[in-house]
C-alpha positions in Angstrom: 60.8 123.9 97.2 58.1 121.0 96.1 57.9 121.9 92.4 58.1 119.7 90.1 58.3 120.9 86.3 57.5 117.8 84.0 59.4 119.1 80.9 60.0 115.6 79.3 60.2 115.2 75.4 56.6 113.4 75.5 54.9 116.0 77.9 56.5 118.6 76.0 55.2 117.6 73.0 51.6 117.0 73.9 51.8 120.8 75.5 53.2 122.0 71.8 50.0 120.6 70.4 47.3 122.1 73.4 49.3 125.4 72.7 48.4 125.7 69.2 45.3 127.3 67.9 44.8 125.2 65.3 44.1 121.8 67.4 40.1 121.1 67.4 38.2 120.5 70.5 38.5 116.8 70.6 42.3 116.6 70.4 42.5 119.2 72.9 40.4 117.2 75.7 42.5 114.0 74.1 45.6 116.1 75.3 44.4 116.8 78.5 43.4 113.5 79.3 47.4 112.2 78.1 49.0 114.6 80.6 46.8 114.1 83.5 47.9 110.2 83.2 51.4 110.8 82.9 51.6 113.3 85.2 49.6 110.8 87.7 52.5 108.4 87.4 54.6 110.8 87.8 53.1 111.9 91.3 52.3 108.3 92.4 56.4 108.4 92.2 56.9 110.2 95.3 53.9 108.2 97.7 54.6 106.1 100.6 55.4 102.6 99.8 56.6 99.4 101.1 58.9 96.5 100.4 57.1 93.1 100.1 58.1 89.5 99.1 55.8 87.5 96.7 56.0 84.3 95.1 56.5 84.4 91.5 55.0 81.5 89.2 58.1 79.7 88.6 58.1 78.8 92.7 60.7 82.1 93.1 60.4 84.4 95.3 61.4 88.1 95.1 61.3 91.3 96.6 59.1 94.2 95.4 57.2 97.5 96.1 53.3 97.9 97.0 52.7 101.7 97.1 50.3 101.6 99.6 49.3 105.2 99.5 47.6 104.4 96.3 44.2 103.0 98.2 44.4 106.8 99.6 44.2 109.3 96.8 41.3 112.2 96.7 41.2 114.2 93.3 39.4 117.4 93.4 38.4 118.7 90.2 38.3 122.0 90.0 35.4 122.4 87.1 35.0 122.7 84.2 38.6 122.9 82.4 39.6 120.1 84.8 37.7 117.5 84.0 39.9 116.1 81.1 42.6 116.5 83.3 40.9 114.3 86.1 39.8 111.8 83.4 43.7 111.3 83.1 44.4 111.2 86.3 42.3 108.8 87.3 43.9 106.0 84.7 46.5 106.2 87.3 44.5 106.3 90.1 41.7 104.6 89.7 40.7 103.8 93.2 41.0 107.5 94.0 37.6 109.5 95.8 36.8 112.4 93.4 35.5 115.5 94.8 34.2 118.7 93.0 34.8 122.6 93.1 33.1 124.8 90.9 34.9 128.7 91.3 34.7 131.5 88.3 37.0 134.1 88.5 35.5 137.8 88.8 37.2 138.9 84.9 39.4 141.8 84.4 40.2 144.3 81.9 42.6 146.7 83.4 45.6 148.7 82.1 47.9 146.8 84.4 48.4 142.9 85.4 46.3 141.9 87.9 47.9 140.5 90.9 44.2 138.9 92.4 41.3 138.0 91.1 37.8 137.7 93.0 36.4 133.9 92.3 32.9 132.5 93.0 32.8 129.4 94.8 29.3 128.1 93.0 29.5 124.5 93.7 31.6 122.4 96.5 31.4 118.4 97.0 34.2 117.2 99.0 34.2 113.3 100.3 36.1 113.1 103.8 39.5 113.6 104.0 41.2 112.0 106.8 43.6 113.5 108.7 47.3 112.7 108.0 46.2 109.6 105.9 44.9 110.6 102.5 47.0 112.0 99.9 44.7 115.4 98.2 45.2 116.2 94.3 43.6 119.4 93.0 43.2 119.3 89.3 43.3 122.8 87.5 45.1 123.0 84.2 45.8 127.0 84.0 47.6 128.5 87.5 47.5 131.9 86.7 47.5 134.1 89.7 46.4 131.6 92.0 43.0 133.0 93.3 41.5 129.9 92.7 43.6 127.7 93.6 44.3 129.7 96.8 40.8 129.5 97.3 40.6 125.9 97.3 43.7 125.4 99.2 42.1 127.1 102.4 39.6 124.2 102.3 42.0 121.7 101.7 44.5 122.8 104.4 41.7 122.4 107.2 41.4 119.0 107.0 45.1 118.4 107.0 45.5 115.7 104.9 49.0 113.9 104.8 50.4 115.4 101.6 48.6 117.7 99.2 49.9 117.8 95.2 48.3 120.1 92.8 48.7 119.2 89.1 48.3 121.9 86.3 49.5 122.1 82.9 51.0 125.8 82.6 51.7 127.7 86.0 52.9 131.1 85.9 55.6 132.4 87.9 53.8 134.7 89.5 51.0 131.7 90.7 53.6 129.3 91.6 55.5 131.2 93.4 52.4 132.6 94.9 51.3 129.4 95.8 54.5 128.2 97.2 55.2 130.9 99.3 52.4 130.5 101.3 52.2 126.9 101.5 55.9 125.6 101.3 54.4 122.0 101.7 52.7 121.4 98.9 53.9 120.2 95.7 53.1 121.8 92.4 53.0 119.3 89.3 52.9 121.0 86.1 54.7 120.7 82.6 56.0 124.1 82.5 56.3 127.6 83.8 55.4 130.4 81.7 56.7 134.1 82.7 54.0 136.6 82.0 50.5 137.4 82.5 48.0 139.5 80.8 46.1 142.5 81.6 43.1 140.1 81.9 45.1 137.5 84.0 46.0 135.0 81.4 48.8 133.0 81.2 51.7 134.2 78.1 52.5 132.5 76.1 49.8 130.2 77.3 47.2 128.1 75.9 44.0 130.5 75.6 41.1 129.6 77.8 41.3 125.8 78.8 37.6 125.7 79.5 36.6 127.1 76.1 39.0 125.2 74.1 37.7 121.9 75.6 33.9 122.1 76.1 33.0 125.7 73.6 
């Protein structure tokens, strides 16, 4: 299964600090921002790549790698708690097409744990993907039970890109393996997995509302 948890001391720690209450607005986004770049290295990991030869300064020459699969990258941002996350993501990136998806989920306040959630696509700009070339990341920070991101992913799947990654910062296990189960091709970037979800369909422990804690 394509999931990769990015539980590393550094990631780790910047997630200790996005989880507390008592970080202020601007930290928070700073936070995002940190994770979407590592975690963007961390992805460009696993492209396509090729060996070369060049010619170093001193008249040597040497073999390397050009990751080639870097001139095809398309980030979808997922507005608006994604948008730090995309900042960060294209420091790694920086050639990448950006598209945009705004969806609001339909909120709850049941007795039990939802299992779906009705979301409202309001907004959709998506540059061309090409067909088994480019290389699709979809930015959300919170996978909670994966309506949204399910959402997305039956507009990303259409187009049939060559590989499709989707980065978060917390993904339940509920979402993930939502996610996963359905689409067995993808890979899932996130930092870690927490176990529960509310009544409302947050994320426990969690990090509180991504969107509010970054933009009020």
């Amino acid at each position: 299964m394509p999931l990769y948890v990015i539980d590393k001391p550094l990631t780790l720690h910047i997630l200790t600090q996005l989880r507390d209450k008592n970080t202020d607005q601007i930290n928070f986004r700073k936070n995002l921002v940190r994770l979407g770049r590592i975690l963007g290295y961390e992805i460009a990991n696993t492209l396509d790549y090729e060996i070369v030869e060049v010619e170093t300064p001193l008249g040597a020459r040497t073999k390397g790698i050009d990751i080639t699969d870097l001139n095809n990258i398309v980030i979808i941002n997922i507005l608006r708690a994604a948008v730090p996350l995309v900042e960060g993501l294209l420091k790694a990136f920086p050639k990448a097409r950006q598209g945009v998806i705004g969806a609001s989920r339909v909120e709850v306040d049941g007795k039990e744990v939802p299992k779906d959630m009705d979301v409202y696509i309001y907004y959709k700009k998506i540059p061309n993907i090409r067909a088994k070339v480019d290389n699709v990341i979809i930015a959300d920070p919170m996978i909670a039970t994966a309506s949204t991101m399910l959402k997305v992913l039956e507009e990303v799947v259409r187009a049939n890109p060559k590989r499709i990654y989707i980065v978060s910062i917390i993904s339940s296990e509920y979402g993930a393996n939502k996610i996963l189960s359905k689409y067995p091709f993808i890979y899932l970037f996130t930092v870690t997995i927490d176990p529960e979800l509310n009544n409302k369909g947050y994320i426990l422990p969690g990090l509180g509302d991504a969107g509010d804690r970054a933009f009020g």
